[in-house]
N, C-alpha and C positions, 0 to 999 in steps of 0.2 A: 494559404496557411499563415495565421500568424501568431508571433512569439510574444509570452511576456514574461516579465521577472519579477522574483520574489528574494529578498533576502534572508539567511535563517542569522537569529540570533543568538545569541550567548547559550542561552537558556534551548537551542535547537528548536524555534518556536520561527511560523513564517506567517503572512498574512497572504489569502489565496485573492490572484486579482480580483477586481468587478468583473472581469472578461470572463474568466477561468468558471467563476462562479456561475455565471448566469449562462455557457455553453455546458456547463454540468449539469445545470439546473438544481445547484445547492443552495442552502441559508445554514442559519444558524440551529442545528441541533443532528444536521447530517452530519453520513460519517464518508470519509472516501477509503477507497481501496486503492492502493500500490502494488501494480504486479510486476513484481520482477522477473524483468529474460534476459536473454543472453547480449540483447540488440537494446537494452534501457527501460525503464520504468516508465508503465501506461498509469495513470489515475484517471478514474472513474469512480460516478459513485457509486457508493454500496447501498444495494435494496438491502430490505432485512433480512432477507431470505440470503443473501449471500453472505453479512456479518455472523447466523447463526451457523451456516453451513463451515467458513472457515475459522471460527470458535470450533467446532466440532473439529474438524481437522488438527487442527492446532492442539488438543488436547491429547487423541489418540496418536500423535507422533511426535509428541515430547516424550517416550522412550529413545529416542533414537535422534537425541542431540545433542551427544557425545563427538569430541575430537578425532575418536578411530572409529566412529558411525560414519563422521565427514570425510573421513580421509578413506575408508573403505568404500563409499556409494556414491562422492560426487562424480564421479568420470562416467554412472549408466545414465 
């Protein structure tokens, strides 16, 4: 395995390596996915089929993005 680093700036803006990119097999107009757990954040990229699919998610469960939604459901 190997590591590389990116710094984010002011603006929370990073540049993704040469490495990173080309074992993602990204360029310019891709989009990546960040999935968060409980053990760190995987990126990968997003087919299209996965940016429509969590767009749709993302919409039908912004009812329930409330402070006592968080505080009643994070712990199932």
């Amino acid at each position: 395995m190997s590591v590389h680093f990116a710094r984010i700036t002011s603006k929370s803006q990073t540049t993704v390596p040469a490495e990173v990119r080309k074992a993602l097999k990204v360029g310019p107009g891709d989009t990546l996915a960040y999935r968060i757990g409980p053990d760190g954040v995987v990126v990968t990229r997003a087919e299209p089929m996965d940016t429509a699919y969590l767009r749709s998610l993302e919409r039908g469960l912004s009812e329930w993005g409330t402070a006592e939604d968080a505080a009643a459901y994070d712990d199932l």
